[in-house]
PLY file of the C-alpha trace (Angstrom):
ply
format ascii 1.0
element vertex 300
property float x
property float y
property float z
element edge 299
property int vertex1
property int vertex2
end_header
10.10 -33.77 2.41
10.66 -37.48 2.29
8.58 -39.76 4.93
10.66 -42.73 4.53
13.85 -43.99 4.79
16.88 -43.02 2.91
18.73 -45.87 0.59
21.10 -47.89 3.10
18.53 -47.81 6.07
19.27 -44.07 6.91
16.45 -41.86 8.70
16.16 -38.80 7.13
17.52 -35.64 8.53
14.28 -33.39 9.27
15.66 -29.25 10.32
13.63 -27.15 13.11
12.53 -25.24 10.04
10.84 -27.87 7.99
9.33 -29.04 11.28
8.77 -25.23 11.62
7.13 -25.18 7.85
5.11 -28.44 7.96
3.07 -27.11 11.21
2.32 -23.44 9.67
-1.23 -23.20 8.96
-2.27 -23.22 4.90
-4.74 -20.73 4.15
-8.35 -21.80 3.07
-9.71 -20.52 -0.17
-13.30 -19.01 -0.16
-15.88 -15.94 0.57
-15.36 -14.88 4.39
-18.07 -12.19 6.49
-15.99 -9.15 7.63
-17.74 -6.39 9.46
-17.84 -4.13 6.17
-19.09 -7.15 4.10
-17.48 -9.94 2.46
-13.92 -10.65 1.15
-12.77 -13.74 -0.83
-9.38 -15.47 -0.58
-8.23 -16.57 -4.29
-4.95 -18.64 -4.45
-2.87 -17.58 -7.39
-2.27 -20.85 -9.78
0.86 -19.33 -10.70
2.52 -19.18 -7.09
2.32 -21.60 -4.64
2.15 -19.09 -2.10
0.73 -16.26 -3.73
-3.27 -15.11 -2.39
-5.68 -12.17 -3.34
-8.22 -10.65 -1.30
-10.89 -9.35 -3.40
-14.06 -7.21 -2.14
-17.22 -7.07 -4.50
-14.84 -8.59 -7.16
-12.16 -5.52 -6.81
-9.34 -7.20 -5.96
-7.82 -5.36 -3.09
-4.79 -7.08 -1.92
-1.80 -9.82 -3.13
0.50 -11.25 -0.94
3.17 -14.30 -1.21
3.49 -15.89 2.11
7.31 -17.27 1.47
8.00 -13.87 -0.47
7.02 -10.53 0.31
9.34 -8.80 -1.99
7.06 -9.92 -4.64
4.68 -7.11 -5.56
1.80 -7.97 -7.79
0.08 -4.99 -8.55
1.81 -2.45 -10.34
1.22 0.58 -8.56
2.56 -1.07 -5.27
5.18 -1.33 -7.51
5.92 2.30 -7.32
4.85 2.79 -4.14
7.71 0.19 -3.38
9.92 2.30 -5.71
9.48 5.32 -3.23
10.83 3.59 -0.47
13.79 2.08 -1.84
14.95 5.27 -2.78
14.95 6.69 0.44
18.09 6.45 2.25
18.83 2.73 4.04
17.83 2.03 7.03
15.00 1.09 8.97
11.78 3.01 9.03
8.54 3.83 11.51
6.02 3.55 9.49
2.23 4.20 9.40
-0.02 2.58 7.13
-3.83 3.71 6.56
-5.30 0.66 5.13
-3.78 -2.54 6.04
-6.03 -5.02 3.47
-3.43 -7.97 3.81
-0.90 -5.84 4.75
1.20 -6.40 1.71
2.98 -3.16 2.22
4.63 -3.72 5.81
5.58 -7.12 4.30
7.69 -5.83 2.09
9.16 -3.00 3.87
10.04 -5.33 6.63
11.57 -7.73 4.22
13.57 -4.76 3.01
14.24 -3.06 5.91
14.45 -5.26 8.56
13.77 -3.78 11.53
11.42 -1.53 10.65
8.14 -0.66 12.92
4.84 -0.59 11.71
1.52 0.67 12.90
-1.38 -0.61 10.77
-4.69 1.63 10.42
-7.23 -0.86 9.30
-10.86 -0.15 10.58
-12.27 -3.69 9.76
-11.95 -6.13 12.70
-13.20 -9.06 11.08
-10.40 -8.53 7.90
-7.60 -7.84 10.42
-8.45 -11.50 12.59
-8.96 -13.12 9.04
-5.31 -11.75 7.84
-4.04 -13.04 10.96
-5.61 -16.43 10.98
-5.30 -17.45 6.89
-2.20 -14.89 6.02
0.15 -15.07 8.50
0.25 -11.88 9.71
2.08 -12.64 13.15
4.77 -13.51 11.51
5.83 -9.78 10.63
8.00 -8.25 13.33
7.17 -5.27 15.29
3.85 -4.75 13.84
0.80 -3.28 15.49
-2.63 -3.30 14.24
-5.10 -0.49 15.34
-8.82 -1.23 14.46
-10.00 2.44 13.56
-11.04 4.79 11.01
-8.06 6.49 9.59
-9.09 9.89 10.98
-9.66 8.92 14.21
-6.31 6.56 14.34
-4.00 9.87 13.61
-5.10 11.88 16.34
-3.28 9.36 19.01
-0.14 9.36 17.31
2.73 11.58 18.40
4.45 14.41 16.62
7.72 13.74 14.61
7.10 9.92 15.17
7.19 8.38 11.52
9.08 8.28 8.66
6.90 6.87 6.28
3.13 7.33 5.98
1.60 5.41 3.67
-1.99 6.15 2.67
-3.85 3.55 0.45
-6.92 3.11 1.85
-10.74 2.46 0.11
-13.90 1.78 1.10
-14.89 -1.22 -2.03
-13.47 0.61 -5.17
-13.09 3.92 -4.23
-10.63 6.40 -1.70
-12.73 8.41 1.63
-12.70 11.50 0.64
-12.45 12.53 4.03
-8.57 10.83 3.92
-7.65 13.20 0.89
-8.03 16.55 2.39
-5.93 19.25 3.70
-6.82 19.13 7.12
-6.10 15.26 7.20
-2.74 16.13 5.42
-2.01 18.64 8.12
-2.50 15.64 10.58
0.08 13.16 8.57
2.59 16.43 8.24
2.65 16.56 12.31
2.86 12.83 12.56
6.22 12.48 10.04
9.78 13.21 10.92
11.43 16.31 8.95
12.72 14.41 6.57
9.66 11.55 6.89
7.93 10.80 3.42
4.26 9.79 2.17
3.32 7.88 0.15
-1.02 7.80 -1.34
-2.48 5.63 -3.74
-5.43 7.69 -5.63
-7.36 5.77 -8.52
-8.95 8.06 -10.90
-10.06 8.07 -15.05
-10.92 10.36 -17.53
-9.31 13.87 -16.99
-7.99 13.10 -13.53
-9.93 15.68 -12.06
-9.98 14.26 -8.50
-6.48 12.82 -8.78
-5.66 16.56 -9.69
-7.23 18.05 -6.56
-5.34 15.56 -4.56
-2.23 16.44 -5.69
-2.93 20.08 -5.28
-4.00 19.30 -1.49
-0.93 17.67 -0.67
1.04 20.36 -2.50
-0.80 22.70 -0.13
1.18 21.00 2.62
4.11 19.06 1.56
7.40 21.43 -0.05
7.91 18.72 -2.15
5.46 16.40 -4.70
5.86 14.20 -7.18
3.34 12.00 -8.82
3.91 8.52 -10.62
2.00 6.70 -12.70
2.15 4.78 -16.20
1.57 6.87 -19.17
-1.92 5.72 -20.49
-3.09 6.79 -16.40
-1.57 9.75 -16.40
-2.79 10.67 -19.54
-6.39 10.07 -18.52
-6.48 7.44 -21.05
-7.92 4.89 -18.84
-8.47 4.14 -15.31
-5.81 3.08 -12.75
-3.78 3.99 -9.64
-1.61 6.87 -9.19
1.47 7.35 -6.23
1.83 10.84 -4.71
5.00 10.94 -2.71
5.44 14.20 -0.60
7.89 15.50 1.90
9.07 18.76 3.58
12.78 17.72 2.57
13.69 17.02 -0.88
12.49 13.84 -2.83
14.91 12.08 -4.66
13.06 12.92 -7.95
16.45 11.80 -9.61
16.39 8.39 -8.48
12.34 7.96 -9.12
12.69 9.13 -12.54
15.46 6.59 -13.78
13.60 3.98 -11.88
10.42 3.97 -12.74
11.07 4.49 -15.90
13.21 1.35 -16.21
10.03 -0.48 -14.87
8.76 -2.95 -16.69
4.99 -0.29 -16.82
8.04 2.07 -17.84
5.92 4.82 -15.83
6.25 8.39 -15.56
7.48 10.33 -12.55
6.40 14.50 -12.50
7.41 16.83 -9.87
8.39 20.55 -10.23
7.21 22.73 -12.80
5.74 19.96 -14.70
3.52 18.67 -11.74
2.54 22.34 -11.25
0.97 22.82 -15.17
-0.80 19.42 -14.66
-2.64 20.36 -11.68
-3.45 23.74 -12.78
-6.53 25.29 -12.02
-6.98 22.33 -9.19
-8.42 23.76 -5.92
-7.81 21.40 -2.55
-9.83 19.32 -0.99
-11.22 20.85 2.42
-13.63 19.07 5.08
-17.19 19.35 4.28
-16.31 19.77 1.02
-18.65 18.07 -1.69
-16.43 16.03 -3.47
-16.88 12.59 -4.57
-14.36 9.50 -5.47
-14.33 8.23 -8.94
-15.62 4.88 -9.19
-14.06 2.55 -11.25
-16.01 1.27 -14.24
-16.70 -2.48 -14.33
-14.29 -3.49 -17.46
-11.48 -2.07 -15.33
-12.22 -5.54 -13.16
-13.63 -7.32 -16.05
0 1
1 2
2 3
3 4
4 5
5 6
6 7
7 8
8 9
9 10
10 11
11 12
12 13
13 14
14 15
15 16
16 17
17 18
18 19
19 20
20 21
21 22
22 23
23 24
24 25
25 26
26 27
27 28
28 29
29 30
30 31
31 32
32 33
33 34
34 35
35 36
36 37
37 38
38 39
39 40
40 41
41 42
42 43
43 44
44 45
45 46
46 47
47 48
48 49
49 50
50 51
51 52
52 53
53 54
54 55
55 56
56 57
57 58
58 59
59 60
60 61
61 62
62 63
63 64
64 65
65 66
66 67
67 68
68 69
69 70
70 71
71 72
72 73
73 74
74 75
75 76
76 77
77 78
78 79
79 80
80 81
81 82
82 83
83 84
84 85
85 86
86 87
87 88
88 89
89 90
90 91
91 92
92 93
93 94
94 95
95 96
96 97
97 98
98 99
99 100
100 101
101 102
102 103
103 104
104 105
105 106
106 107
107 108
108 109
109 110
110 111
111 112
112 113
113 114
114 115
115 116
116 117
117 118
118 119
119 120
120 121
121 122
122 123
123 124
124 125
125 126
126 127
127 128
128 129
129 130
130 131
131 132
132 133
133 134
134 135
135 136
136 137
137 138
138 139
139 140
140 141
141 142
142 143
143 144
144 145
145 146
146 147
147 148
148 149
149 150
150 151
151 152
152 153
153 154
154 155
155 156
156 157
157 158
158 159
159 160
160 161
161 162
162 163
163 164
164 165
165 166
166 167
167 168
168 169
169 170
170 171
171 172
172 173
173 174
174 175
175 176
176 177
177 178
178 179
179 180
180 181
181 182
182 183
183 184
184 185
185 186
186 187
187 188
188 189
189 190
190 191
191 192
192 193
193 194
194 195
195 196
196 197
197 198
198 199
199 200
200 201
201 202
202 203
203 204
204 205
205 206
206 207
207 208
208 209
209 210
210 211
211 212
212 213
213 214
214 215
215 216
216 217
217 218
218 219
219 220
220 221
221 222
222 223
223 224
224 225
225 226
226 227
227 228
228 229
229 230
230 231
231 232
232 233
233 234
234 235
235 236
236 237
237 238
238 239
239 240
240 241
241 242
242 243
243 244
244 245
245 246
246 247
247 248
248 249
249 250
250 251
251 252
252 253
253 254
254 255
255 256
256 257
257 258
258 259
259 260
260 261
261 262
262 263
263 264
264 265
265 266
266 267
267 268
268 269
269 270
270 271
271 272
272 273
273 274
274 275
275 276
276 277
277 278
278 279
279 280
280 281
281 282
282 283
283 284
284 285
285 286
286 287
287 288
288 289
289 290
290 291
291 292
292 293
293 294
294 295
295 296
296 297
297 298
298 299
């Protein structure tokens, strides 16, 4: 924006939105206290607008403030990949783990007029999102500050359409979020036709990745998994996307896509999905089952 005149004495024309612009709030760089701990907010080098939110080093969340289509992390990616093949329209959507809310972001951006309920059980994080990351300024969102088992049981029946679970406590998913009576809970919240999404991290043989599939699959009609090929090979650690519904998935339209990725992933559903969770048993409460922890080169 110029400050000074324009050549031949002119003032120069200043619009409600750079006025708009110049007044938002930057964000501030630097380690923050949350009530689970301590997060820091890294600007990205590469885009002007782009920040991380990283928790004991794991980085947790990216957003870019002037464009929330922009998905940094790969497996958001996918999860993203879910939603646009849905059919159009705007969704209600729940969201266990709201991190920076990168996910509503988007959906909003592509949807507009979507609604959002945000399950994010860290006060502190949710009033530093809204203070550094803009988070007012995503429509028809609602934040509720629980745990995501206690959060479902005040939602109604049939009320969403999307469920997105990708919630972890440092590096690793609450068990108590992967099991079949908590999947039981997110079947009576979605529409007929609603969808969820999970992200599940796992490594070497999948083995918990397996069981969560195989819990969802206890619930959901329909399952697919996607994932890039070195993941879902056990090959090395990473993220995995379960989508599940009680109607049909559009398995066609997530196979073509994420395969023309640029991780040129994998999408399984079907018969294939059922020989590589074989021998899986689900996850039930009380169950002694613990999340894989990432291993520190994953992070460097």
């Amino acid at each position: 924006m110029q400050s000074g005149p324009l050549a031949g004495g002119r003032v120069p024309y200043i619009t409600l939105k750079e006025i708009e612009v110049a007044r938002e709030k930057q964000p501030l760089p630097g380690r923050y206290p949350v009530t689970f701990g301590e997060v820091e907010l890294l600007r990205d080098l590469d885009r002007p607008d782009g920040w991380m939110l990283s928790v004991g080093g794991v980085p947790q969340s990216y957003v870019d403030l002037s464009d929330p289509s922009y998905l940094e992390f790969s497996y958001v990616q996918l999860m993203a990949t879910v939603v646009d093949c849905l059919p159009d329209g705007p969704l209600d959507a729940v969201h266990v783990g709201g991190g920076a809310c990168t996910f509503p972001r988007y959906v909003s951006a592509s949807r507009p007029g979507s609604r959002h309920i945000v399950v994010e059980p860290d006060e502190k994080l949710v009033q530093l999102v809204r203070d550094q990351l803009r988070l007012k300024s995503v429509p028809r969102l609602k934040v509720r500050t629980l745990d995501g088992r206690t959060a479902v049981t005040g939602l109604f029946d049939g009320s969403a359409d999307l469920f997105v679970l990708d919630a972890f406590s440092g590096a690793t998913m609450p068990v108590e979020l992967a099991t079949t009576e908590y999947m039981a809970e997110i079947s009576r919240i979605l529409r007929p036709a609603g969808t969820l999404v999970i992200n599940v991290a796992d490594g070497s043989g999948l083995a918990f990745a397996k069981r969560v599939v195989s819990t969802v699959s206890g619930v959901f009609r329909h399952v697919a998994l996607l994932g890039e090929p070195g993941i879902l090979r056990g090959r090395r650690f990473g993220n995995l996307v379960i989508a599940a519904s009680a109607a049909e998935l559009p398995v066609g339209p997530l196979t073509r896509r994420t395969a023309g990725g640029l991780t040129q992933a994998r999408c399984m559903w079907g018969e294939d999905l059922s020989k590589f969770v074989a021998g899986a048993r689900p996850i039930h409460d009380g169950d002694a089952v613990l999340s894989p922890v990432p291993p520190p080169a994953v992070f460097g």
